[in-house]
N, CA, C and O atoms as CSV, one atom per row, in Angstrom:
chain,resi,resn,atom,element,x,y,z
A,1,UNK,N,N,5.892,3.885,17.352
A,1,UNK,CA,C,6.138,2.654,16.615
A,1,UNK,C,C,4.803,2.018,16.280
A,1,UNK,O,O,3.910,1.852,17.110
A,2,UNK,N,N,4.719,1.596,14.712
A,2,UNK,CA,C,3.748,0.961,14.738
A,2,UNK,C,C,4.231,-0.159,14.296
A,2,UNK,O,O,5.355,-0.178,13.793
A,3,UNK,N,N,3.028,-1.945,14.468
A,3,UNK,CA,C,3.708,-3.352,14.306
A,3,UNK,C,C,2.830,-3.892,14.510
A,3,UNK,O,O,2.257,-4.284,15.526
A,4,UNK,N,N,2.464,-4.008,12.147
A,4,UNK,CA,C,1.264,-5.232,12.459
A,4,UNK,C,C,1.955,-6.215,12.048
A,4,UNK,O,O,3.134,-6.515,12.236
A,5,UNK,N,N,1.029,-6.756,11.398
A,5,UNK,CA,C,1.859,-8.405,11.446
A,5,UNK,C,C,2.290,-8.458,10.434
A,5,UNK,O,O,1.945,-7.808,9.448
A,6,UNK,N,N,3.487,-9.601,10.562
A,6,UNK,CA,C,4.651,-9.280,9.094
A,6,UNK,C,C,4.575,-9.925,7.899
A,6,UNK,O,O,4.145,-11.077,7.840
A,7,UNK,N,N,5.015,-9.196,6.733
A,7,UNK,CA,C,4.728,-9.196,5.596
A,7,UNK,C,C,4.814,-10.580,5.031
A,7,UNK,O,O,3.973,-11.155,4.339
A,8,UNK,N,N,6.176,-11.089,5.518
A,8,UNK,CA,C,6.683,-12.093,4.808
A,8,UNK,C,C,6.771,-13.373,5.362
A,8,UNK,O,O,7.436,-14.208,4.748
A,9,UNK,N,N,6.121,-13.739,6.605
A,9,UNK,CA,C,5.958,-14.709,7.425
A,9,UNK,C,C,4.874,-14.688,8.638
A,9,UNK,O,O,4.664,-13.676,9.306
A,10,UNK,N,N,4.236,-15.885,8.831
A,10,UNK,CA,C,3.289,-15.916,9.735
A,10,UNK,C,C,3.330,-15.981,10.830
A,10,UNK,O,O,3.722,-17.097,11.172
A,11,UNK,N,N,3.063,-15.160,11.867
A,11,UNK,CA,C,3.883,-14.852,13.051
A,11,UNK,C,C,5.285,-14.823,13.010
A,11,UNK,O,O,6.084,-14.220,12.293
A,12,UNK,N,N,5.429,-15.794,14.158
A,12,UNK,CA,C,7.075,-16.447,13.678
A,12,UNK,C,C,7.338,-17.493,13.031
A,12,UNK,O,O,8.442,-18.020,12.890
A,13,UNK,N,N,6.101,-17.899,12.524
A,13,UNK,CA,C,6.828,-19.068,11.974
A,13,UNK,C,C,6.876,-19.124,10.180
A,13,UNK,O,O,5.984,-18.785,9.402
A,14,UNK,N,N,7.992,-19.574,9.925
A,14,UNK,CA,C,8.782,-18.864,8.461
A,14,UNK,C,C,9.483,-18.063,8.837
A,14,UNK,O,O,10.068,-17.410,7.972
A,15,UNK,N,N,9.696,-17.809,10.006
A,15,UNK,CA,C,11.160,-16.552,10.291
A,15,UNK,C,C,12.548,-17.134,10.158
A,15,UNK,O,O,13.612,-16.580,9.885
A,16,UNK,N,N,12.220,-18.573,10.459
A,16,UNK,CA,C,14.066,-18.908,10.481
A,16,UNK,C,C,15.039,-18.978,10.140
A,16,UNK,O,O,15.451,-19.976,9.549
A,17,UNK,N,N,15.803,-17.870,10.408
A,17,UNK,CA,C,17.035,-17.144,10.194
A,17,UNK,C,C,17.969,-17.729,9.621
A,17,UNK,O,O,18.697,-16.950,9.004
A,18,UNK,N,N,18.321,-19.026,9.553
A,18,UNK,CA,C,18.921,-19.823,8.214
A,18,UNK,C,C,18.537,-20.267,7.296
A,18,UNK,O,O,19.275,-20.969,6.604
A,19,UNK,N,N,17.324,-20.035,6.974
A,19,UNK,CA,C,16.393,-20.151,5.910
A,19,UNK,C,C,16.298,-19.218,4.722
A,19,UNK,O,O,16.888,-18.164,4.961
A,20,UNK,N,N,15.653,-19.267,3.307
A,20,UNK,CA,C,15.413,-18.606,2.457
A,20,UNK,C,C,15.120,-17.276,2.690
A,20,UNK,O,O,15.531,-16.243,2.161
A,21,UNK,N,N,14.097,-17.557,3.847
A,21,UNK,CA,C,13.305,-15.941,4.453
A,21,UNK,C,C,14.354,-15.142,4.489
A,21,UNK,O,O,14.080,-14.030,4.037
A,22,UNK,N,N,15.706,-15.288,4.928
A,22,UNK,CA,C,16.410,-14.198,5.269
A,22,UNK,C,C,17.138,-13.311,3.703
A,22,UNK,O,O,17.966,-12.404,3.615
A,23,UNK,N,N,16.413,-14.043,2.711
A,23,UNK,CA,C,17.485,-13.947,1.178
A,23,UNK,C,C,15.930,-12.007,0.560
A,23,UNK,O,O,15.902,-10.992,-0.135
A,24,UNK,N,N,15.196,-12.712,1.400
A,24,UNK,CA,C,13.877,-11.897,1.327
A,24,UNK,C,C,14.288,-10.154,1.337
A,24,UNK,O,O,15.025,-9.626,2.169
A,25,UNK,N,N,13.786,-9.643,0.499
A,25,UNK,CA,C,14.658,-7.737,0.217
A,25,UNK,C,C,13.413,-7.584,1.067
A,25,UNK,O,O,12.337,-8.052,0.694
A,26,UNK,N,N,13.613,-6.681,2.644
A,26,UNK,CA,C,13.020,-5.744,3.137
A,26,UNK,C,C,12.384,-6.699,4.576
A,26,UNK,O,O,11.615,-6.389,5.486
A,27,UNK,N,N,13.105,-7.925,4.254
A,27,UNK,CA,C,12.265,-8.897,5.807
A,27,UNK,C,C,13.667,-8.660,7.015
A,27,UNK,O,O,13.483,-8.387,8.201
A,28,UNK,N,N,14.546,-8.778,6.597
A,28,UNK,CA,C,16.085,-9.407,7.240
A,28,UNK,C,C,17.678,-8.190,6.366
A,28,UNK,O,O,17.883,-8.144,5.153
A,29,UNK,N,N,18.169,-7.723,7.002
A,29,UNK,CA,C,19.343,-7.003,6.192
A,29,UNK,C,C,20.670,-8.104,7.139
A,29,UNK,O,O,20.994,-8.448,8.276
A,30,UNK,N,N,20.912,-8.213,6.202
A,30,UNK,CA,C,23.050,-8.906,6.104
A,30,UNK,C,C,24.051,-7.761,6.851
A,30,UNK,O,O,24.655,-6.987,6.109
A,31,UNK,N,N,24.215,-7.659,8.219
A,31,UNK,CA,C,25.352,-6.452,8.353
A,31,UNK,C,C,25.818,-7.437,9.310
A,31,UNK,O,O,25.142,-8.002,10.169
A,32,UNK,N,N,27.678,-7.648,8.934
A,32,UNK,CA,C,28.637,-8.034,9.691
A,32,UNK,C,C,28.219,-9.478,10.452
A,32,UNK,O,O,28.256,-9.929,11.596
A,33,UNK,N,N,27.765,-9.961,9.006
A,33,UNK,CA,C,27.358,-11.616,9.614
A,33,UNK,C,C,26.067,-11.750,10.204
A,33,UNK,O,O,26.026,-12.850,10.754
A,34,UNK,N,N,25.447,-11.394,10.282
A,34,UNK,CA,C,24.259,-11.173,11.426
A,34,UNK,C,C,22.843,-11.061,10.446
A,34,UNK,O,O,23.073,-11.107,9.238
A,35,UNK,N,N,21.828,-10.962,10.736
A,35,UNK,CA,C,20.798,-11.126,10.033
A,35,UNK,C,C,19.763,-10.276,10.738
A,35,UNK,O,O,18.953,-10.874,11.447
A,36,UNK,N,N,19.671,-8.717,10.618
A,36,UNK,CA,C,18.995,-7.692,11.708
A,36,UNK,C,C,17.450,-7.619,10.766
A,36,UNK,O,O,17.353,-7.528,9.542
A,37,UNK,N,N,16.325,-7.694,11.792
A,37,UNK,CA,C,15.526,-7.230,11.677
A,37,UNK,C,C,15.158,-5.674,11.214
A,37,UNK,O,O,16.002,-4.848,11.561
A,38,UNK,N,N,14.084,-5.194,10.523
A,38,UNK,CA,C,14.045,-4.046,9.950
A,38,UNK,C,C,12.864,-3.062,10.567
A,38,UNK,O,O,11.719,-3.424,10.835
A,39,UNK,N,N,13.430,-1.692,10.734
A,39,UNK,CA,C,12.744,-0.926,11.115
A,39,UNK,C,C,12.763,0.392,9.695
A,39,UNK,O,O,13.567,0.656,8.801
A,40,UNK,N,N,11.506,0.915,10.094
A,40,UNK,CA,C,11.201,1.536,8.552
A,40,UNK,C,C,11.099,3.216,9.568
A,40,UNK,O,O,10.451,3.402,10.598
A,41,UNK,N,N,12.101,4.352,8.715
A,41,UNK,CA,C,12.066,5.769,9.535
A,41,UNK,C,C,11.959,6.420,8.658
A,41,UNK,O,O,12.230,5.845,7.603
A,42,UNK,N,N,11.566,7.798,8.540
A,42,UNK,CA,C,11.492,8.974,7.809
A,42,UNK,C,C,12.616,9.380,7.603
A,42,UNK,O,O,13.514,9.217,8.429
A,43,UNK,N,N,12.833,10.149,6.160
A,43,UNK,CA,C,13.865,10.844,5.960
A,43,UNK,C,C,14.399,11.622,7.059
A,43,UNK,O,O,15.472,11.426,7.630
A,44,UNK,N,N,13.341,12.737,7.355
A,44,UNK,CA,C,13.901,13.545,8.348
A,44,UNK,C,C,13.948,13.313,9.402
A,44,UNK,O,O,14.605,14.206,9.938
A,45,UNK,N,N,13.518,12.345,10.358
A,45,UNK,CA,C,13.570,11.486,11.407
A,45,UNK,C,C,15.333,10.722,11.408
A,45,UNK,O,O,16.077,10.670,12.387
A,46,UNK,N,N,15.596,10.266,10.168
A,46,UNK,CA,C,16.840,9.577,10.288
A,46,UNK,C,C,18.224,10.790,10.180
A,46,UNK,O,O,19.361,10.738,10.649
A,47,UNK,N,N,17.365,12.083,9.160
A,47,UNK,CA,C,18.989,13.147,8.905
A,47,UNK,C,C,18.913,13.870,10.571
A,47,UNK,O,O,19.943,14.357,11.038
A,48,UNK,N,N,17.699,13.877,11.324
A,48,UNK,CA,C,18.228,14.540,12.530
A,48,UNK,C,C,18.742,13.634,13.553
A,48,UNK,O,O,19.111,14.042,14.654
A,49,UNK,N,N,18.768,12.424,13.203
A,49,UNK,CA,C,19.216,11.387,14.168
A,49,UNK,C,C,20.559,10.953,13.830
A,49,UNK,O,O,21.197,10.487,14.774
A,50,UNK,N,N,21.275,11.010,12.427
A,50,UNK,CA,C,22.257,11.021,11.983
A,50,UNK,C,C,22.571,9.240,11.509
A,50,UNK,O,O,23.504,8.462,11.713
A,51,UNK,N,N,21.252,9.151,10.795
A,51,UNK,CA,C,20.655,7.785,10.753
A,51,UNK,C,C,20.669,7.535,8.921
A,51,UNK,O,O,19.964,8.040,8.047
A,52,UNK,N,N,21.830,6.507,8.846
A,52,UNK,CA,C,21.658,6.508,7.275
A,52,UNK,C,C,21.064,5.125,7.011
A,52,UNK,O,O,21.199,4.219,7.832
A,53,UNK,N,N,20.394,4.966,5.838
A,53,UNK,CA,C,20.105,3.155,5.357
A,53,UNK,C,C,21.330,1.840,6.003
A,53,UNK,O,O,22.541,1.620,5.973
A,54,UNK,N,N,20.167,1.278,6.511
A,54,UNK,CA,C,20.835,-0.177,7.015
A,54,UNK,C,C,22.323,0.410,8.403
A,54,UNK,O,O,23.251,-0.262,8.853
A,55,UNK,N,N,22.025,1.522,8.619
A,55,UNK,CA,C,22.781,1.895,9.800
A,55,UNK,C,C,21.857,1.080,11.359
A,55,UNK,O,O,20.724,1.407,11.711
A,56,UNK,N,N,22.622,0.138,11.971
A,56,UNK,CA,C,22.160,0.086,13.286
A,56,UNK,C,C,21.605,0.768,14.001
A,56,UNK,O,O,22.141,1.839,14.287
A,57,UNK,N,N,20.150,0.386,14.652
A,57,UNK,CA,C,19.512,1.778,15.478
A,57,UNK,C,C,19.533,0.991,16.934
A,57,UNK,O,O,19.884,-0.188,16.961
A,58,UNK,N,N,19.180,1.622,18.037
A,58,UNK,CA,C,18.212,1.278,18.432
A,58,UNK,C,C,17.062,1.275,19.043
A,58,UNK,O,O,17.053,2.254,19.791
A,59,UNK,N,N,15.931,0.598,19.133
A,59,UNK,CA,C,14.505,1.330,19.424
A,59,UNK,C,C,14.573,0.987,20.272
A,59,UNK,O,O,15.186,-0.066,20.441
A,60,UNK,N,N,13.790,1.885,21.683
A,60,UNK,CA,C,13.637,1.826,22.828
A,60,UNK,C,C,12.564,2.844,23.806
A,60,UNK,O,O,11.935,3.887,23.630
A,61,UNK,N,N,12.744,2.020,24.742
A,61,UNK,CA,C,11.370,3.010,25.851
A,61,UNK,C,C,11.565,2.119,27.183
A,61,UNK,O,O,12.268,1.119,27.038
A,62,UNK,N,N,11.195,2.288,28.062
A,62,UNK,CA,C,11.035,1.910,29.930
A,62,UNK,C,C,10.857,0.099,29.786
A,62,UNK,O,O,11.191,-0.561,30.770
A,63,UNK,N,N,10.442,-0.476,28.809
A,63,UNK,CA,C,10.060,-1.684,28.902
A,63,UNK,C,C,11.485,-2.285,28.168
A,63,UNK,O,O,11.827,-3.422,28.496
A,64,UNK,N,N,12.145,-1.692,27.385
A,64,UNK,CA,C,13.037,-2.592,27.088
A,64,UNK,C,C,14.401,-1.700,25.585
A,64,UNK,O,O,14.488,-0.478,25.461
A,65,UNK,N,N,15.184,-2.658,24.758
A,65,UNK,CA,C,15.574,-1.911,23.678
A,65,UNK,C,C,15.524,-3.484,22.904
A,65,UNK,O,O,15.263,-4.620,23.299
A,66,UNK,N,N,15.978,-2.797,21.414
A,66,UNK,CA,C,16.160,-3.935,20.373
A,66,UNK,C,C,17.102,-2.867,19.607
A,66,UNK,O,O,17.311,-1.667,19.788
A,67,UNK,N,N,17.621,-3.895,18.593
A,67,UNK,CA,C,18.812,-3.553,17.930
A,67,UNK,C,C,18.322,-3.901,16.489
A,67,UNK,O,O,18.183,-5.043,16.052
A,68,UNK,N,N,18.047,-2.561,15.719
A,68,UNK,CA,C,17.313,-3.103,14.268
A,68,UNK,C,C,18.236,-2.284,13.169
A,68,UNK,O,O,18.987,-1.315,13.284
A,69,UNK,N,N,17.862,-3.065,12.111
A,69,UNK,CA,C,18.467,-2.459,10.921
A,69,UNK,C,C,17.943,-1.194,10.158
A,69,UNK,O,O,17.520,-1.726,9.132
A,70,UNK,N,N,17.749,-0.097,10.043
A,70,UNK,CA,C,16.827,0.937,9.549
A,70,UNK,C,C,16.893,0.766,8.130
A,70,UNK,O,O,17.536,-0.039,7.457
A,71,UNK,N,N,16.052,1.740,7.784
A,71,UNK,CA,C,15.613,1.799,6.734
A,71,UNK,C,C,14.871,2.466,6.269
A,71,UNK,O,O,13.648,2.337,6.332
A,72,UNK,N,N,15.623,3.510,5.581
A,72,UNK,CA,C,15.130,5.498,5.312
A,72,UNK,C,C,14.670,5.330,4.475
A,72,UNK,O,O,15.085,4.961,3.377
A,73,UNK,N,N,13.226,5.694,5.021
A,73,UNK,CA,C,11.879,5.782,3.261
A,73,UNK,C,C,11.292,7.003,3.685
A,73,UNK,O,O,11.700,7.591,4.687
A,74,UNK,N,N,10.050,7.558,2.752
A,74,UNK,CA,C,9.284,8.311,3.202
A,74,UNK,C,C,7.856,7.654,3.346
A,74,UNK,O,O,6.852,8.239,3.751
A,75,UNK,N,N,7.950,6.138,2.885
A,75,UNK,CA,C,6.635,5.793,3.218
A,75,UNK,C,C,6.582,5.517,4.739
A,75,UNK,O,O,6.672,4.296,4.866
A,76,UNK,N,N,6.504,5.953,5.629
A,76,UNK,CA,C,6.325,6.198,6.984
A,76,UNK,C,C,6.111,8.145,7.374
A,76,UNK,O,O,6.989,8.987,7.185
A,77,UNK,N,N,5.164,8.325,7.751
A,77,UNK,CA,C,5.540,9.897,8.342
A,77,UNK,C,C,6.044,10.659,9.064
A,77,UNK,O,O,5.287,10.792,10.026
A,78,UNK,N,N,7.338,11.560,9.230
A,78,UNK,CA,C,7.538,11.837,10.453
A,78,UNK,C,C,7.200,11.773,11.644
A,78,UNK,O,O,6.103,12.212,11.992
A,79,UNK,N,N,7.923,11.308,12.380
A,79,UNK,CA,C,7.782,10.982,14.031
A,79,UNK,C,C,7.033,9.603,14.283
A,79,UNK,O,O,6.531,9.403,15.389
A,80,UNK,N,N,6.944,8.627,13.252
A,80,UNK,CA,C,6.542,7.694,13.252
A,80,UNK,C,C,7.673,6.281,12.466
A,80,UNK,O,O,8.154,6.179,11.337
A,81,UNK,N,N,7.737,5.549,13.464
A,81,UNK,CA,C,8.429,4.484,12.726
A,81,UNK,C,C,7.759,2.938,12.235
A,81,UNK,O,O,7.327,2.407,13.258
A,82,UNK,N,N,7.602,2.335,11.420
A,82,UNK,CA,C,6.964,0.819,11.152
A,82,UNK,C,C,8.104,-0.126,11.896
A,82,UNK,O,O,9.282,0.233,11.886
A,83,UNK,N,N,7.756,-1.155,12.436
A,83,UNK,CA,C,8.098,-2.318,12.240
A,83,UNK,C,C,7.797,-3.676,12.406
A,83,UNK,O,O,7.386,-3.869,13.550
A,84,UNK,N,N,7.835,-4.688,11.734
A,84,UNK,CA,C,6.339,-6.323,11.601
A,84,UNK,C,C,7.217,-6.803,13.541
A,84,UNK,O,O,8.342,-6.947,14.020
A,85,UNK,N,N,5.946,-6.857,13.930
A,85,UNK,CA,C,5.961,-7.467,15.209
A,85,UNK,C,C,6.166,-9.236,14.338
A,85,UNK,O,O,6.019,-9.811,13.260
A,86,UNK,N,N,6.745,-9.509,16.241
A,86,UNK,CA,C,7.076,-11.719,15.484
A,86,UNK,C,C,7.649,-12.218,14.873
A,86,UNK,O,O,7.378,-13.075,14.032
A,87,UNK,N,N,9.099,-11.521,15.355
A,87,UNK,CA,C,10.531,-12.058,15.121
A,87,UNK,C,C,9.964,-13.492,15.477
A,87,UNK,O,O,8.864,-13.720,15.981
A,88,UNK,N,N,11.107,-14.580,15.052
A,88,UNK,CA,C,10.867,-15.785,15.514
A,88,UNK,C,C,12.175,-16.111,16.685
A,88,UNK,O,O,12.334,-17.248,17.129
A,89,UNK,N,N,13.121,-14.868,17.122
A,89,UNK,CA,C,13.926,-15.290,17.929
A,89,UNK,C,C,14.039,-14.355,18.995
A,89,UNK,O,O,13.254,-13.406,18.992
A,90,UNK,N,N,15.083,-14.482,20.128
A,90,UNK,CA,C,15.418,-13.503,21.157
A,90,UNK,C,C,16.759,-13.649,21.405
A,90,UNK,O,O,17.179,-14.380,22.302
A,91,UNK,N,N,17.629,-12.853,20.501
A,91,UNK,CA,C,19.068,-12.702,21.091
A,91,UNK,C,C,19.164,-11.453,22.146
A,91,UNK,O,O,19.102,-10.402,21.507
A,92,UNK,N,N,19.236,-11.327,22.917
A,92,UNK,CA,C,20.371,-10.106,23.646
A,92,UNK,C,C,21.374,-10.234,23.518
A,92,UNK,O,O,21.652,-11.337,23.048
A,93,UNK,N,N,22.292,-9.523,23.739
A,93,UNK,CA,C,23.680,-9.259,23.293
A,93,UNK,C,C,24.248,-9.117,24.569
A,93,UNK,O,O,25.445,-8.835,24.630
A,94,UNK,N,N,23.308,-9.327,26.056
A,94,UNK,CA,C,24.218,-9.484,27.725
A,94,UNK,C,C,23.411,-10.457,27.849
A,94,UNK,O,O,22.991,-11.250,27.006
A,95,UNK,N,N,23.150,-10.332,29.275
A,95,UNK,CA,C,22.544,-10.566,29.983
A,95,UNK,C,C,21.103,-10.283,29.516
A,95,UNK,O,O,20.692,-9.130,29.391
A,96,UNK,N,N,19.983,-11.892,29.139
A,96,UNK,CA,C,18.459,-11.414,29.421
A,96,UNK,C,C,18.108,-10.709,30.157
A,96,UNK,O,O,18.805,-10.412,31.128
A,97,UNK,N,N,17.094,-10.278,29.980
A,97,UNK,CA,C,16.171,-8.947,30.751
A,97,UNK,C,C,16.749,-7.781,30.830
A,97,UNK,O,O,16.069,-6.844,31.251
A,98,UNK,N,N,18.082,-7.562,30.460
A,98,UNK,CA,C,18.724,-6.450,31.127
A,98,UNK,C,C,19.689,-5.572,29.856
A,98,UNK,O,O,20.211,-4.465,29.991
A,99,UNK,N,N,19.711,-6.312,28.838
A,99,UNK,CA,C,20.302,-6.045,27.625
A,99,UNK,C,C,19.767,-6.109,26.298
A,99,UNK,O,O,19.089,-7.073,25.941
A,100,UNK,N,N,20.059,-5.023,25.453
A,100,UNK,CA,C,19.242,-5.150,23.903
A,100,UNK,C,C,19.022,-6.536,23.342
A,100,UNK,O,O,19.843,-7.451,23.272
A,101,UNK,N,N,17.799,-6.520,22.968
A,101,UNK,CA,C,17.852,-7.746,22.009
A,101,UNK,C,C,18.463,-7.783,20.715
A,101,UNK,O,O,18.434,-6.609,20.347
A,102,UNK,N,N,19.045,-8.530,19.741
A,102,UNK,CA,C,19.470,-7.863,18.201
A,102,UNK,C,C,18.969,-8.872,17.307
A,102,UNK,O,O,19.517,-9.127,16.234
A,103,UNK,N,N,17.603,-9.639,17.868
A,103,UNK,CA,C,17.157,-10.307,16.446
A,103,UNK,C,C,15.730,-9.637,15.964
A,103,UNK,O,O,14.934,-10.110,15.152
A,104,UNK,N,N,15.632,-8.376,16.710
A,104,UNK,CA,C,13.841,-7.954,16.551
A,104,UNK,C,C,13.012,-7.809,17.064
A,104,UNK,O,O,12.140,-6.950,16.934
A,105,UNK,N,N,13.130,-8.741,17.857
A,105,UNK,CA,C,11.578,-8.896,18.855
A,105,UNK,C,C,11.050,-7.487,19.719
A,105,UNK,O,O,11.030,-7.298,20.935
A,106,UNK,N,N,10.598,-6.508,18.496
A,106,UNK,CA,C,9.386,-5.257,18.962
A,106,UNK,C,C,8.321,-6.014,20.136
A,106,UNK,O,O,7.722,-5.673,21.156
A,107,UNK,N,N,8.413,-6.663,19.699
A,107,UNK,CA,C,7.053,-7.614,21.286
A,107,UNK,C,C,7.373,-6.577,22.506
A,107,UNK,O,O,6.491,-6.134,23.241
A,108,UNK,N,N,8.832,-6.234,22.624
A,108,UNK,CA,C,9.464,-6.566,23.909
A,108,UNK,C,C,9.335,-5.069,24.211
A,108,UNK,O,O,9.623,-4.712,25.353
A,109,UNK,N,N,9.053,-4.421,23.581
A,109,UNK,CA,C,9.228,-2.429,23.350
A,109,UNK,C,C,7.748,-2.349,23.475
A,109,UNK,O,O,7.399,-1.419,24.201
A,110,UNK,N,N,6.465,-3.285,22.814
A,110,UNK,CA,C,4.991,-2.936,22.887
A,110,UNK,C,C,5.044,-3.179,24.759
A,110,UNK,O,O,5.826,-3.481,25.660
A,111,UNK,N,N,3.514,-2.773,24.496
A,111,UNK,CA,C,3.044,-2.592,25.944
A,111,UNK,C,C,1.584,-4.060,26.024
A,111,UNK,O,O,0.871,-4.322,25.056
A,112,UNK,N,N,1.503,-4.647,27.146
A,112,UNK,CA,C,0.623,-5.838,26.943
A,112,UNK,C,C,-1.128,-5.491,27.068
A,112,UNK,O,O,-1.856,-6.352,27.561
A,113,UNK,N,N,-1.625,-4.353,26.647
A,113,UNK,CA,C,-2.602,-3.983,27.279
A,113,UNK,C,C,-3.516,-4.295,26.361
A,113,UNK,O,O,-3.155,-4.668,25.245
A,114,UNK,N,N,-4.888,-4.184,26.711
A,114,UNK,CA,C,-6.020,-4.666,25.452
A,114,UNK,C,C,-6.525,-3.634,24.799
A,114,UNK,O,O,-6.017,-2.516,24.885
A,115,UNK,N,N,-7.817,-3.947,23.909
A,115,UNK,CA,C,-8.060,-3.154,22.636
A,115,UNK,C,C,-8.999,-1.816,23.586
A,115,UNK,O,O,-8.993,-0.597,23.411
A,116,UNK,N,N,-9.802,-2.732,24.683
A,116,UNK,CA,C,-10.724,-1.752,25.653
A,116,UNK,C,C,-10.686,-2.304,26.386
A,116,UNK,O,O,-9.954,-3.291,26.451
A,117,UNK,N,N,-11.959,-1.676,27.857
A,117,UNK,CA,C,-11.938,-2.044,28.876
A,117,UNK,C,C,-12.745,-3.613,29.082
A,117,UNK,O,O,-12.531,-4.554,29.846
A,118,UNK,N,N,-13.855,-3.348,27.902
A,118,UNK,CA,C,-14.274,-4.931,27.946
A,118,UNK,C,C,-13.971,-5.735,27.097
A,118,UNK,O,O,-14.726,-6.702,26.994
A,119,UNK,N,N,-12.891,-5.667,26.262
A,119,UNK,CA,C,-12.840,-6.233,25.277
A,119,UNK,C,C,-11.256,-6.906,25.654
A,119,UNK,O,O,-10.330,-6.251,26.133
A,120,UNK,N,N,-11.218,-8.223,25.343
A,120,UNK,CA,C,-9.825,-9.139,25.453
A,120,UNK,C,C,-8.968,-9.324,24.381
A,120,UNK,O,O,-8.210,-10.279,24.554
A,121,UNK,N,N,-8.815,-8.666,23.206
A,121,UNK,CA,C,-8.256,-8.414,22.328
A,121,UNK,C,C,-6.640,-7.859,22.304
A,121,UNK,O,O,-6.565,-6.838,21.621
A,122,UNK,N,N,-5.569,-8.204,22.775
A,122,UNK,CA,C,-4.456,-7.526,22.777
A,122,UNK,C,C,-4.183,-5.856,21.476
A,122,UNK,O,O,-4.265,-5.718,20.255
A,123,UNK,N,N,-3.888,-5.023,22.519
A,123,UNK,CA,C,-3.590,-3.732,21.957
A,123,UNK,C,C,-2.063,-3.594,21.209
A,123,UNK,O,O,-1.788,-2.583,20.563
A,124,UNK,N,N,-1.193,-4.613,21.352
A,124,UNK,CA,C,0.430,-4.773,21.363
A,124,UNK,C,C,1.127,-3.763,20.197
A,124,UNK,O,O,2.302,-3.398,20.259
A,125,UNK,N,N,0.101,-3.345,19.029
A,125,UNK,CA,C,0.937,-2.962,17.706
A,125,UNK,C,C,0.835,-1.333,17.302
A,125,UNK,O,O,0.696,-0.981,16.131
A,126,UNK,N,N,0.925,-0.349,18.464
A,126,UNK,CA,C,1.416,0.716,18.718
A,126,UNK,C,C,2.029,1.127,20.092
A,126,UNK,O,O,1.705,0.749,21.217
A,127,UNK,N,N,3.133,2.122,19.652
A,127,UNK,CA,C,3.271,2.700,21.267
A,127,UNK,C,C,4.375,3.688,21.001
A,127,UNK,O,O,4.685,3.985,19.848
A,128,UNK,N,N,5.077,4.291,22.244
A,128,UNK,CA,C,5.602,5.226,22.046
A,128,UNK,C,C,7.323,4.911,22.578
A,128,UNK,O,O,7.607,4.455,23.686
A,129,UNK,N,N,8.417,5.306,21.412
A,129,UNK,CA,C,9.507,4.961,21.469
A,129,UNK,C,C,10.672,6.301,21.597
A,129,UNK,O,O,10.668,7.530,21.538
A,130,UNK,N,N,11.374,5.481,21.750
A,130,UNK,CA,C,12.878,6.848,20.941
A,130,UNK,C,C,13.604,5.672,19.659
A,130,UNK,O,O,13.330,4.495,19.428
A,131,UNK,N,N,14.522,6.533,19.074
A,131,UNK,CA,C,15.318,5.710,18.289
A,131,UNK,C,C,16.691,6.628,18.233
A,131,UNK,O,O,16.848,7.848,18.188
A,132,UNK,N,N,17.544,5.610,18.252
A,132,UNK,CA,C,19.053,6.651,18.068
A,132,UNK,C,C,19.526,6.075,17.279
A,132,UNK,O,O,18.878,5.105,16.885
A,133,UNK,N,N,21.002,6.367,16.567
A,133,UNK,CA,C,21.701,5.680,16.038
A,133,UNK,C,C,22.535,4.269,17.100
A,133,UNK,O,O,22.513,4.588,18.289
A,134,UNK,N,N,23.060,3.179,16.906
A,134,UNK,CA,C,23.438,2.016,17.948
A,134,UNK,C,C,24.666,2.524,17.529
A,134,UNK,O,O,25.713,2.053,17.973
């Protein structure tokens, strides 16, 4: 996964989800009332995952999952997925800490480590995931 900072709002702020931002093509997708954050996959990444456009995924690894909206391009390369770190919210769908989030927040999937050993720079906007269909 990679997650720099997002296209269409500054950090989080301009994210809010009843706002214009969400009318935005490629910030926010509309499925079943809800307003899912977007993750960007490879063709062939999504036909072996059985992963079609705006199908529910979700991304995950040891630190956590999120619940995103995909979105089959080829501008990403196999085995690599995009998505803008700095949702402006945190739904889970249980119990915090212990259940997917479904408004975005990749924060929660990065790892908190820095750029080097002397350097204080947060490393947060790569790392290593799975993705399935949700």
């Amino acid at each position: 996964l990679i997650s720099p900072h997002p296209r269409f709002s500054f950090h989080t702020m301009g994210d809010a989800k009843d706002g214009w931002m969400n009318e935005v093509k490629d910030h926010r997708v509309l499925i079943d009332g809800y307003y899912y954050w977007i993750i960007r996959i490879n063709t062939q990444d999504a036909k072996a995952r059985g992963i079609k456009n705006h199908d529910l995924v979700k991304a995950f690894n040891d630190r956590g999952e999120v619940i995103l909206a995909a979105q089959v391009t080829e501008r990403v390369p196999p085995g690599t997925v995009h998505s803008y770190e700095s949702c402006a919210d945190y739904d889970p769908i249980g119990t915090p800490g212990e259940s997917p989030d479904r408004s975005g927040c990749v924060n929660i999937i990065t790892p908190a480590r820095y750029i080097g050993k002397n350097a204080c720079g947060q490393a947060p906007n790569s790392c290593l995931i799975e993705v399935v269909k949700y």
